[in-house]
SEMARGU-119353 format. One line per 10 residues: number of its first residue (from 0); their letters; for each residue x, y, z of N, C-alpha, C, O. Coordinates in steps of 0.001 Angstrom, whole numbers, plus 500000, padded with zeros to 6 digits. Example, Ala and Ser with C-alpha at 12.3 -4.5 7.8 and 13.67 -1.06 7.14 Angstrom:
BEGIN
0) as) 513190,494310,507800,512300,495500,507800,513200,496700,507800,514236,496681,508465; 512850,497750,507080,513670,498940,507140,512900,500030,507870,513409,501138,508039
END
This chain:
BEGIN
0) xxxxxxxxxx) 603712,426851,479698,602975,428031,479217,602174,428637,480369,601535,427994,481202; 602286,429840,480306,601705,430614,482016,600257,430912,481535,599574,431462,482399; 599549,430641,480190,598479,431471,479976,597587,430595,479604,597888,429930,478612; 596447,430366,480167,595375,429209,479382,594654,429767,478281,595157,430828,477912; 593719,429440,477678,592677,429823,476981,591526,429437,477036,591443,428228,476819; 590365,430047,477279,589240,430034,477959,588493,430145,476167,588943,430849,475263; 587309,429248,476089,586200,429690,474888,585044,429324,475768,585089,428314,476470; 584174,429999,475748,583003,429989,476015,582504,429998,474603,583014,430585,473648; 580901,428893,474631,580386,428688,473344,578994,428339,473708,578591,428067,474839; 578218,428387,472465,576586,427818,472394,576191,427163,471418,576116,427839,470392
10) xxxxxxxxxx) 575869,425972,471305,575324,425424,469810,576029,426502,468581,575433,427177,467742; 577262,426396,468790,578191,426598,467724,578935,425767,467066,579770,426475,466502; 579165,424449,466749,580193,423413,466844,580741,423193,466156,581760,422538,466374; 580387,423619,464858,580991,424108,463506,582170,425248,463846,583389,425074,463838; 581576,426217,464083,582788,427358,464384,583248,426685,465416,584467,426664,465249; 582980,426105,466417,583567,425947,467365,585190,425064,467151,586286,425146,467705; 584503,424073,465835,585724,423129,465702,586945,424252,465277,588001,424484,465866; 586322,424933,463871,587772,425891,463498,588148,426117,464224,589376,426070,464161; 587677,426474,465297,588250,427942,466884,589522,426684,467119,590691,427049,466997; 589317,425679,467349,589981,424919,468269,591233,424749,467451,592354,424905,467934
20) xxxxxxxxxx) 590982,424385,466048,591850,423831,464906,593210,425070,464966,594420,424920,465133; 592647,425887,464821,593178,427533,464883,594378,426874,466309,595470,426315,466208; 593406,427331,467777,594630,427021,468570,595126,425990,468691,596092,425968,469454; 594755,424789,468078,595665,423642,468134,596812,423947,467322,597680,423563,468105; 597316,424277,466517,598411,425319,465903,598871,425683,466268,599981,425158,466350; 598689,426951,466929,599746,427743,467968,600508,426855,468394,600200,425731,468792; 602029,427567,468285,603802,426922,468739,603439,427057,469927,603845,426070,470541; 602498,428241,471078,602259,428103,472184,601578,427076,472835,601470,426715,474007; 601156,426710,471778,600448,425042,472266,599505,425322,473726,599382,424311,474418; 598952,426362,474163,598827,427000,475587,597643,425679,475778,597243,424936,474883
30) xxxxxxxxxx) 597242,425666,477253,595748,424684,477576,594746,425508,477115,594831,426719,476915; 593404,424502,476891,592571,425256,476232,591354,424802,477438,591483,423876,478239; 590454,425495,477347,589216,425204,478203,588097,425645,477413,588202,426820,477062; 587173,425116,477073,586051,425528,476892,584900,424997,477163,584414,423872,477054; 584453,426296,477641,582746,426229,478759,581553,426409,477573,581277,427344,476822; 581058,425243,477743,580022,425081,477217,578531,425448,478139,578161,424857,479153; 577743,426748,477353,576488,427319,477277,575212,426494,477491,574140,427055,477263; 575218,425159,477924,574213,424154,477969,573605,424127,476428,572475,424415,476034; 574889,423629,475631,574294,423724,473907,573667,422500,473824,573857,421605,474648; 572696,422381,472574,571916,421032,472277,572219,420376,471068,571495,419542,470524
40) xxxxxxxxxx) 573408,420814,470629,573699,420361,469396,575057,419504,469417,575715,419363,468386; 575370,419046,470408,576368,417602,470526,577936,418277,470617,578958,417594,470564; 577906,419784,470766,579058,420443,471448,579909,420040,472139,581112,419982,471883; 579253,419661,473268,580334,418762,474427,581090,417495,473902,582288,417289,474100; 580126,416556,473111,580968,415343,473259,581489,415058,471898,582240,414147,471551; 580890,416119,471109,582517,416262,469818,583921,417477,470824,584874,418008,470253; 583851,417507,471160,584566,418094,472047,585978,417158,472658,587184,417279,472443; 585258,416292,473422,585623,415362,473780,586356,414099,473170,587382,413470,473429; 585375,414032,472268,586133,412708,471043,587170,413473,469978,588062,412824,469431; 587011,414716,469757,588142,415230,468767,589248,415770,469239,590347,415728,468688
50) xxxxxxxxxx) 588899,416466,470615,590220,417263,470834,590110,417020,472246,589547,417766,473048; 591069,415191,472672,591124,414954,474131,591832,416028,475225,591572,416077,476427; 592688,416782,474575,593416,418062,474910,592870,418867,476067,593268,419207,477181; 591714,419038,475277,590856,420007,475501,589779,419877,477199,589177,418857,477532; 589797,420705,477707,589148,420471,479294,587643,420728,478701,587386,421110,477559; 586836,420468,479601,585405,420964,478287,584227,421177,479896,583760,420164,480416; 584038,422023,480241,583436,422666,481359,581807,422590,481179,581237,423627,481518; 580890,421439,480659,579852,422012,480279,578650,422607,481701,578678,422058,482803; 577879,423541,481442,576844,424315,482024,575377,423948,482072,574676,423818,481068; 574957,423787,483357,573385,423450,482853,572283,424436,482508,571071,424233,482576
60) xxxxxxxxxx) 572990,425672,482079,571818,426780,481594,573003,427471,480764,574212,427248,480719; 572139,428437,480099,573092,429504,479430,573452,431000,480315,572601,431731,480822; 575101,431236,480338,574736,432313,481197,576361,432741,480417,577500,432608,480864; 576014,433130,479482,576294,434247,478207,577861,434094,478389,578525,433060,478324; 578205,435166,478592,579267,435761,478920,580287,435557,479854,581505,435718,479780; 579535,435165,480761,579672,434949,482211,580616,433691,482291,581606,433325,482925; 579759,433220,481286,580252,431117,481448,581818,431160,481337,582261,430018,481461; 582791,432083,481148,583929,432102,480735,584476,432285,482522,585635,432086,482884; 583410,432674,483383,583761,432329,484860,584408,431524,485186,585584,431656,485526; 583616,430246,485146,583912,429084,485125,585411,428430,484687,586282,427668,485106
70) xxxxxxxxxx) 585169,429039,483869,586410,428662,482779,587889,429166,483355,588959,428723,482936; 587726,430326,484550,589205,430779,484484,588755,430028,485904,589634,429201,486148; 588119,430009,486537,588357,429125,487909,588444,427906,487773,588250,427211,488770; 588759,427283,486511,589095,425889,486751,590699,425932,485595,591370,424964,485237; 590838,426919,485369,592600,427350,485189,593220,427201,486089,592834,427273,487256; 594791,426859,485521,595415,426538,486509,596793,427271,485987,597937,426859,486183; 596487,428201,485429,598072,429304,484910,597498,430830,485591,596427,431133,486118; 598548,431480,485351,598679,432837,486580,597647,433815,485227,596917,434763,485514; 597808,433387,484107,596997,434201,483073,596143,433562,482389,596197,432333,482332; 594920,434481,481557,594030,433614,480744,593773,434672,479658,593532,435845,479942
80) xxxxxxxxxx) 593833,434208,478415,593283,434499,477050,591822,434318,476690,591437,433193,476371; 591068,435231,476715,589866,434730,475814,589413,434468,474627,589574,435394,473833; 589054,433813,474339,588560,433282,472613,587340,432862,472944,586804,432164,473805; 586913,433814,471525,585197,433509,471000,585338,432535,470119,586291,432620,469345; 584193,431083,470002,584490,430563,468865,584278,430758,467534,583857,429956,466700; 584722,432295,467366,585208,432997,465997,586334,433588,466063,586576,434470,465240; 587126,433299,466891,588045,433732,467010,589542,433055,467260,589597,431829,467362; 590832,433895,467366,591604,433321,467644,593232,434094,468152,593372,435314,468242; 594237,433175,468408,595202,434384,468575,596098,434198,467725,596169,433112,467151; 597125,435382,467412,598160,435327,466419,599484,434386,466976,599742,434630,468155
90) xxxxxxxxxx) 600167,433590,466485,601707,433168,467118,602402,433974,467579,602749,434936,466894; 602838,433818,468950,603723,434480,469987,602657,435889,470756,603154,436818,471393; 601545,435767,470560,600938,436450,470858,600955,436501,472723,601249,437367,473547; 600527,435241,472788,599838,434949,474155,601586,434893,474981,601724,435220,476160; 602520,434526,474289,603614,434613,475333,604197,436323,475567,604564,436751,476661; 604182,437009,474489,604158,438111,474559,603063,439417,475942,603335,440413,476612; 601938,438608,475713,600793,438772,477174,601722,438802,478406,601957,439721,479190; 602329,437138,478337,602601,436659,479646,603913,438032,479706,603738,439116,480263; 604562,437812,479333,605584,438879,479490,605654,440240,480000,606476,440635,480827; 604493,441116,479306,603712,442058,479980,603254,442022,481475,603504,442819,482379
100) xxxxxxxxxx) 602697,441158,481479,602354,440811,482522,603180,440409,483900,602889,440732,485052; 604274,439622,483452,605124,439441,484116,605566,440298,484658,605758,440157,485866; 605975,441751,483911,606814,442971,484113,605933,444033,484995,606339,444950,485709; 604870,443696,484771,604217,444976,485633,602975,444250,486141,601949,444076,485482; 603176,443878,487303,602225,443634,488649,600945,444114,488575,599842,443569,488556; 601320,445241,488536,599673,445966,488575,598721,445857,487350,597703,446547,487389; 598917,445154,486389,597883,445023,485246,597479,444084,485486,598215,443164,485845; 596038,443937,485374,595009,443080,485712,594339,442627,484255,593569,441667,484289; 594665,443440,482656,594550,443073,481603,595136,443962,480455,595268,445185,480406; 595394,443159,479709,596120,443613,478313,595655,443182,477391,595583,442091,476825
110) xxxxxxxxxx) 595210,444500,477221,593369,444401,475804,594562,444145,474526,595466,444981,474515; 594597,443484,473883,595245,443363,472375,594695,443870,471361,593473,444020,471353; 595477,444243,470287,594623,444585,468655,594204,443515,468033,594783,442474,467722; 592789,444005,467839,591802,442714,467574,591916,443582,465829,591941,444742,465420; 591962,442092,465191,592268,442126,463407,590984,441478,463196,590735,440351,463625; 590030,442316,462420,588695,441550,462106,588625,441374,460357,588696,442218,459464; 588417,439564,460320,588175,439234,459156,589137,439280,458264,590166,439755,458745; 589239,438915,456923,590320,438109,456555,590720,439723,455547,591614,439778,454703; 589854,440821,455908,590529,441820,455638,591945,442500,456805,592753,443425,456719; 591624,441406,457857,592578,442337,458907,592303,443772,459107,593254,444466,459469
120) xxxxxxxxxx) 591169,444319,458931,590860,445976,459536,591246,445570,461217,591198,444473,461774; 591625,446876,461736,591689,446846,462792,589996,446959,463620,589136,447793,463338; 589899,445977,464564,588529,446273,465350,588264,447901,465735,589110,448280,466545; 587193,449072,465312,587492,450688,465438,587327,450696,467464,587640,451639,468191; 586731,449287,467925,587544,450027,469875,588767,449577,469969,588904,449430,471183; 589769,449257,469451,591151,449137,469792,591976,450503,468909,593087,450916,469240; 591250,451003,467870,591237,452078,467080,591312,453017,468273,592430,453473,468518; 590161,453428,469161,590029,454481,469999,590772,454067,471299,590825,454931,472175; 591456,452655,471586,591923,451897,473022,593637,452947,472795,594354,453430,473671; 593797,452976,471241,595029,453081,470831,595519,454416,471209,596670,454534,471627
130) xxxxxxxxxx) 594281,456023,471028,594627,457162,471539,593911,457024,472702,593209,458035,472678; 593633,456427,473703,593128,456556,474913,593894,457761,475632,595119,457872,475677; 592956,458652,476191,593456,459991,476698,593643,459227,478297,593946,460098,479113; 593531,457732,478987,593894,457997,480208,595647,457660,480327,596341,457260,479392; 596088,457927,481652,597295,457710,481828,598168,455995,481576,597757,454934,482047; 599270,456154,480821,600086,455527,480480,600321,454277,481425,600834,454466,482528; 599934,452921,480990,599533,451798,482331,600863,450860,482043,600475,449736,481723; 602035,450935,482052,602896,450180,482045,603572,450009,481016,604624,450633,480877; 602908,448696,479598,603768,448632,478732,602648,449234,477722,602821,448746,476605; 601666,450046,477753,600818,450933,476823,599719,451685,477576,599608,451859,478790
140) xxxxxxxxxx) 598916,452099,476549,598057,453597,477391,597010,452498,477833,596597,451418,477410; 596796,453348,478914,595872,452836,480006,594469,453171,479478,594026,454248,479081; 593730,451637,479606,591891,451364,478821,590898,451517,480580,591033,451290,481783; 590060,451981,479714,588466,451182,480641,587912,450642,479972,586706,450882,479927; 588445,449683,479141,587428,448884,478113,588304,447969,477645,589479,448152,477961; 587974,446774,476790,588750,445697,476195,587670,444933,474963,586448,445040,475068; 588197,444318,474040,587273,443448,473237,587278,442207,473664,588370,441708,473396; 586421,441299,474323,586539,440455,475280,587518,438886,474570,588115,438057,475256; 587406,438901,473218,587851,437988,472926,589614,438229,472242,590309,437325,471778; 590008,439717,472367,591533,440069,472815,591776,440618,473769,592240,441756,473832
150) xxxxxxxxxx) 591431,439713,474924,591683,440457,476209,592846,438649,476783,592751,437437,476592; 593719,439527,477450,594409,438536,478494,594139,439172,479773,594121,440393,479927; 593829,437901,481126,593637,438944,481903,594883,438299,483295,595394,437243,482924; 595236,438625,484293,595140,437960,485279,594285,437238,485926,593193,437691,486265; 594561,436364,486109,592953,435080,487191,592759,435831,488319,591692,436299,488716; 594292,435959,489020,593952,436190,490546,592624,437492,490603,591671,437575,491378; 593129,438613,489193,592623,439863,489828,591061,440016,489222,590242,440822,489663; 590774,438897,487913,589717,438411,487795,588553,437803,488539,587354,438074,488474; 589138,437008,489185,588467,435993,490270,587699,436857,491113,586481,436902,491282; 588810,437670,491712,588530,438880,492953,587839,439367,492481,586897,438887,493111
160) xxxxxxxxxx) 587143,440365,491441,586131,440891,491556,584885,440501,490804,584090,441330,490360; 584749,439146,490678,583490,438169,490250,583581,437980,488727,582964,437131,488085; 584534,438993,488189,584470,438346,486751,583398,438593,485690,582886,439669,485998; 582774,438085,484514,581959,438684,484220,580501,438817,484932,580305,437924,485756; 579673,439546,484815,577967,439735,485202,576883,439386,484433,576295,439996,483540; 576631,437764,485170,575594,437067,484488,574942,438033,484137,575387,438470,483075; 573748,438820,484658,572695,439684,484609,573021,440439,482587,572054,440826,481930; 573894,440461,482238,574422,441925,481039,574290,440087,479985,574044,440450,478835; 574338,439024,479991,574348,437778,479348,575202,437934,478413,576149,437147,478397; 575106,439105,477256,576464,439271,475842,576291,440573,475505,575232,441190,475393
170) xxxxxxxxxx) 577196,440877,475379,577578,442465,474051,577553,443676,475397,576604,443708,476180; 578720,444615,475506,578917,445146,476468,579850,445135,477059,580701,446024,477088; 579852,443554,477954,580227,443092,479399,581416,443539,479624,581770,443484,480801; 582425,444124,478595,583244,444464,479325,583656,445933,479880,584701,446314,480407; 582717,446468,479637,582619,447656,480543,582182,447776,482138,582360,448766,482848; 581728,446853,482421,581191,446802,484037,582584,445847,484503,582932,446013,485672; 583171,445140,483905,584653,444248,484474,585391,445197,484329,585979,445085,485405; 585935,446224,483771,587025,446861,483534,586841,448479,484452,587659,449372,484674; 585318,448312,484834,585611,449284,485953,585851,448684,487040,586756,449259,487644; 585305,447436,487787,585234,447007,488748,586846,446407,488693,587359,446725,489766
180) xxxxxxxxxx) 587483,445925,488147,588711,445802,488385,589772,447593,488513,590907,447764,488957; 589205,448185,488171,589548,449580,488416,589733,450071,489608,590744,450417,490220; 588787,450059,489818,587937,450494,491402,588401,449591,492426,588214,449736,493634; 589040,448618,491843,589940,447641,493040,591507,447848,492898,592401,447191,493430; 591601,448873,492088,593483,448937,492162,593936,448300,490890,595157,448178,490789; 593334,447946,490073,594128,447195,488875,594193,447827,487562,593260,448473,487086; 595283,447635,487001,595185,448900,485895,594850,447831,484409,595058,446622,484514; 594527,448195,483584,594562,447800,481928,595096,448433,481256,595119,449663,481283; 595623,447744,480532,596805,448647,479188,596569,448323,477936,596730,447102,477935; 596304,448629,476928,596003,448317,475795,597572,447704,474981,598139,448698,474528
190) xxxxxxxxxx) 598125,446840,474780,599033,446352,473842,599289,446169,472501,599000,445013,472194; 599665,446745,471658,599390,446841,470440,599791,445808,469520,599161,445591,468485; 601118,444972,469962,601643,444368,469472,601454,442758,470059,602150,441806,469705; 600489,442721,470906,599532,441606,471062,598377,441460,470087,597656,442447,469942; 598131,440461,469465,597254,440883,468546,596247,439011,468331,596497,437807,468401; 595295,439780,468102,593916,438332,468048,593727,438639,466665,594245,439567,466044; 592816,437638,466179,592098,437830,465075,590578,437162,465399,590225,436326,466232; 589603,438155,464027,588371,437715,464868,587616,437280,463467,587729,438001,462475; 587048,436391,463444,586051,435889,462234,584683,436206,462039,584139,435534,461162; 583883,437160,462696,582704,437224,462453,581827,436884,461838,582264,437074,460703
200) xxxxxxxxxx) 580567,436385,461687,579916,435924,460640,578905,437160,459914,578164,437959,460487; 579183,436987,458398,578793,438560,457494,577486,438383,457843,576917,439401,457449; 576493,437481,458490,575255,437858,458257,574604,438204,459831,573428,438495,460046; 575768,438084,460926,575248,438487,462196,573911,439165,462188,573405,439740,461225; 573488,439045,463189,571792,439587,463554,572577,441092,464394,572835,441261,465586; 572814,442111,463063,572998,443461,463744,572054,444078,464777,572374,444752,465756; 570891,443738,464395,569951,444263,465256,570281,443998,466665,570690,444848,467456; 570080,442796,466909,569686,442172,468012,571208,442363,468794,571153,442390,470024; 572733,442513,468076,573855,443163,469233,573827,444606,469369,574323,445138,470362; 573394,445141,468630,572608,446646,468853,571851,447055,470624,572087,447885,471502
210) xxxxxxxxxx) 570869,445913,470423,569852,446075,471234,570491,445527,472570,570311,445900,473730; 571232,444603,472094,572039,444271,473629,573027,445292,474020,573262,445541,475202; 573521,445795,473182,575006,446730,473692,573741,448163,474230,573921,448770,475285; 572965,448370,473620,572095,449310,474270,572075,449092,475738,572629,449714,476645; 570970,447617,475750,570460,447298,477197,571817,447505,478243,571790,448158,479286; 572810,446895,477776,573951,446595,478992,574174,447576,478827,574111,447931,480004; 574488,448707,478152,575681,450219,478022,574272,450862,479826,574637,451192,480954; 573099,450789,479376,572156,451236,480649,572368,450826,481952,572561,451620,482873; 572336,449460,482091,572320,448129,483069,573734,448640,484158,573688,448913,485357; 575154,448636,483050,576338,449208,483814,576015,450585,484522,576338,451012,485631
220) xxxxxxxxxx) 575339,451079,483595,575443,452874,484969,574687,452392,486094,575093,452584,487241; 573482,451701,485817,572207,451505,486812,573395,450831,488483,573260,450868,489706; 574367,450344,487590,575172,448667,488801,576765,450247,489219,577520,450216,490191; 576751,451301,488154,578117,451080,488618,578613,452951,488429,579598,453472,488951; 577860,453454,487777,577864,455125,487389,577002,455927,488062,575930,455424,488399; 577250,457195,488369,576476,457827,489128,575457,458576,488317,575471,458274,487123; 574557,459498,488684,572973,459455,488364,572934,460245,487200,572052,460059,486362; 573989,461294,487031,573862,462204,485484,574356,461315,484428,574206,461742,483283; 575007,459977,484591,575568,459250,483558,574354,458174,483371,574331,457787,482203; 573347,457580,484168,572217,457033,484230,571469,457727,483279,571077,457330,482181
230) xxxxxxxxxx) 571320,458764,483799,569798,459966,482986,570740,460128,481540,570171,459966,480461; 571693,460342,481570,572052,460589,480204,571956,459105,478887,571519,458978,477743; 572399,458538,479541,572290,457017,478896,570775,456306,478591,570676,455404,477759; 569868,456702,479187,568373,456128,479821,567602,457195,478572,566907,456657,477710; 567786,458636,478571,567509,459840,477782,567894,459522,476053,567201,459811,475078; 569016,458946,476081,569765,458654,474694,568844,457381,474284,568337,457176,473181; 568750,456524,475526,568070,455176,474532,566810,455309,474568,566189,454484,473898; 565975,456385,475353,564231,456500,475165,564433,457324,473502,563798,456724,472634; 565103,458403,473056,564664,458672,472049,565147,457896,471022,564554,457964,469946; 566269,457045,471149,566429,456051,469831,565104,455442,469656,564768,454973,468568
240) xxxxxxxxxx) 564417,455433,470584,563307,454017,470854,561950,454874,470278,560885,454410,469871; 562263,455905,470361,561100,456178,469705,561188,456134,467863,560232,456584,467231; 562351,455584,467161,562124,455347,466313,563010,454122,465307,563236,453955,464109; 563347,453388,466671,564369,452296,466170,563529,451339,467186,563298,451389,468394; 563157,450392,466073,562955,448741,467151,563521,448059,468112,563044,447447,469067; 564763,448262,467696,566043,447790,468592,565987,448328,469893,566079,447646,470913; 565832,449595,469860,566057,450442,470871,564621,449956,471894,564832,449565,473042; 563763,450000,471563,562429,450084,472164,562430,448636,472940,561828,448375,473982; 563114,447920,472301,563205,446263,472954,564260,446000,474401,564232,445220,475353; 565294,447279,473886,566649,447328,474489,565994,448281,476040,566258,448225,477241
250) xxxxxxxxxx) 565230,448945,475355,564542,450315,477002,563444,448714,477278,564180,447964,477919; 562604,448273,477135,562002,447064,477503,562503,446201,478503,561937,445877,479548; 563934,445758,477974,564140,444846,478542,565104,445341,479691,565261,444482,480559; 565859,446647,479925,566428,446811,480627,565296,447594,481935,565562,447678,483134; 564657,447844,481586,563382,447957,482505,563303,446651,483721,563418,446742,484943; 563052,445388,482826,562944,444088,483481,563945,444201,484471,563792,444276,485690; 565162,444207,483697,566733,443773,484497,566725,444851,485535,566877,444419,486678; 566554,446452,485395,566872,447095,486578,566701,446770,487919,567663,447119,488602; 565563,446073,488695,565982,445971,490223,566745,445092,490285,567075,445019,491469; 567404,444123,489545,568331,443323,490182,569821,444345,489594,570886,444371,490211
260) xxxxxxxxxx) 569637,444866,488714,571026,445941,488479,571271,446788,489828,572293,446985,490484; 569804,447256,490003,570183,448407,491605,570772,447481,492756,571835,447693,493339; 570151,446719,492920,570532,445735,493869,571666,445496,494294,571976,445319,495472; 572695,445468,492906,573937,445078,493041,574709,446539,492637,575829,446576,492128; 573945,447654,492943,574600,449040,492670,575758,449253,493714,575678,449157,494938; 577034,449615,492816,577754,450034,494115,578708,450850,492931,579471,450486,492036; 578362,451764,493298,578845,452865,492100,580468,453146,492430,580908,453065,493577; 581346,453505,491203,582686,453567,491441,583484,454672,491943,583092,455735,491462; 584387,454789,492676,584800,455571,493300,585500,457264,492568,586332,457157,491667; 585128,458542,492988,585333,459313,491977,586076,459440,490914,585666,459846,489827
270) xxxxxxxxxx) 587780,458926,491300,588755,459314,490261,588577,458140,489168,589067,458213,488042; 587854,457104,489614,587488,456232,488705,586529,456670,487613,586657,456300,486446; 585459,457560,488083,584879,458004,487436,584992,458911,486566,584286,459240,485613; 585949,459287,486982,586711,461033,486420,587107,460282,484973,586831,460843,483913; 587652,459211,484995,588272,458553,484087,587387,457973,483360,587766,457757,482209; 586700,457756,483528,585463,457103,482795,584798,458042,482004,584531,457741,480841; 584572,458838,482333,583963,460365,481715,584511,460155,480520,583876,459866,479506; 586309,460362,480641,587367,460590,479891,586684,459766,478329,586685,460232,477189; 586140,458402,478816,586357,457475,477572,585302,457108,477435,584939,457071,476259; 584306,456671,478464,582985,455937,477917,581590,456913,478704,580419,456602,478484
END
């Protein structure tokens, strides 16, 4: 099997077991890895005693998103699948990836249709991945965006440009990876007939991925968009904030994060941007 599977997790171990149960199933039988968040709830070594299979990467801090770093640098296939532990992939899914992939060099990821909940709605960004107005990337229309847990990506072209950004920790992140693999020559294609499924839990803390997809949607222009896409984004979340909590926490905290966002500013090259306009 050419494609691993990467879970990054946190004091989840409950979901975490389904996640696993799920791909222990798959006819792809693919390797599994999962990077553990420095959880305190005995994650790692039920891990270990239930599913010897399983590689188990644990972390001595939490670093969100990111921790799935780890996870593809200690892969050892030319591709990697991500899974949230709410999540999972459909049969023949992930060989179907590899195949894509196989055929066209230049894709660096193939965002899949993410099926949420046991209604199967389609996730509404693979909804908008699906009429993407940019140009046609191989075996579907070409994304600047992906749902991180139906994304396959390449390692090599992952690796190369650092992968996810501790600093953004969850909700976002894949908008600052999918330019920066951009901006290095690599294209994304949205696949339709790759397909994940995702389990969410009905009582998620809306607020609080609100307030993160706020902070990071800011954080990315500050690291990676030029200054009318800053002021416009910065403008949008001061007046949410003047009457949404979320928002006021989200302008707060991205306040904190900005000098280390500038720091690592290296804004993307025009036609990249041109394209970006296009979608986000």
């Amino acid at each position: 099997m050419d494609v691993s599977v990467v879970v990054a997790t946190r004091n989840r171990r409950e979901q975490l077991t389904a996640a696993l149960e799920r791909l222990r199933a798959l006819p792809e039988q693919p390797p599994v890895i999962v990077v553990d968040n420095a959880s305190t709830d005995g994650t790692v070594a039920m891990v270990r005693r239930d599913y010897p299979e399983v590689e188990v990467v644990p972390l001595d801090r939490n670093a969100g998103a990111a921790g799935r770093n780890a996870g593809v640098a200690r892969a050892r296939t030319p591709y990697v699948a991500f899974c949230d532990d709410d999540s999972t992939w459909e049969p023949g899914a992930l060989g179907r990836a590899a195949a894509v992939l196989d055929a066209h060099a230049e894709l660096a990821v193939v965002a899949a249709r993410v099926l949420v909940g046991p209604q199967r709605r389609v996730d509404e960004t693979c909804t908008a991945m699906r009429t993407s107005p940019l140009p046609w990337a191989g075996a579907g229309p070409g994304v600047l965006g992906f749902v991180a847990c139906g994304a396959v990506v390449r390692r090599e072209a992952f690796l190369s440009v650092g992968g996810f950004e501790e600093l953004l920790v969850i909700m976002g992140e894949e908008e600052l990876l999918a330019l920066d693999l951009a901006a290095a020559g690599w294209r994304l294609a949205y696949v339709d007939d790759v397909v994940a499924v995702h389990f969410p839990e009905i009582a998620s803390d809306r607020a609080g991925r609100d307030e993160r997809q706020l902070r990071n949607g800011l954080l990315t222009a500050l690291m990676r968009r030029p200054a009318p896409v800053i002021a416009r984004r910065l403008t949008r979340l001061a007046r949410l904030a003047l009457r949404e909590r979320a928002a006021r926490r989200a302008l707060a905290e991205a306040v904190v994060r900005a000098p280390t966002a500038l720091a690592r500013r290296q804004v993307v090259p025009p036609p990249i941007e041109a394209q970006a306009r296009l979608v986000c």
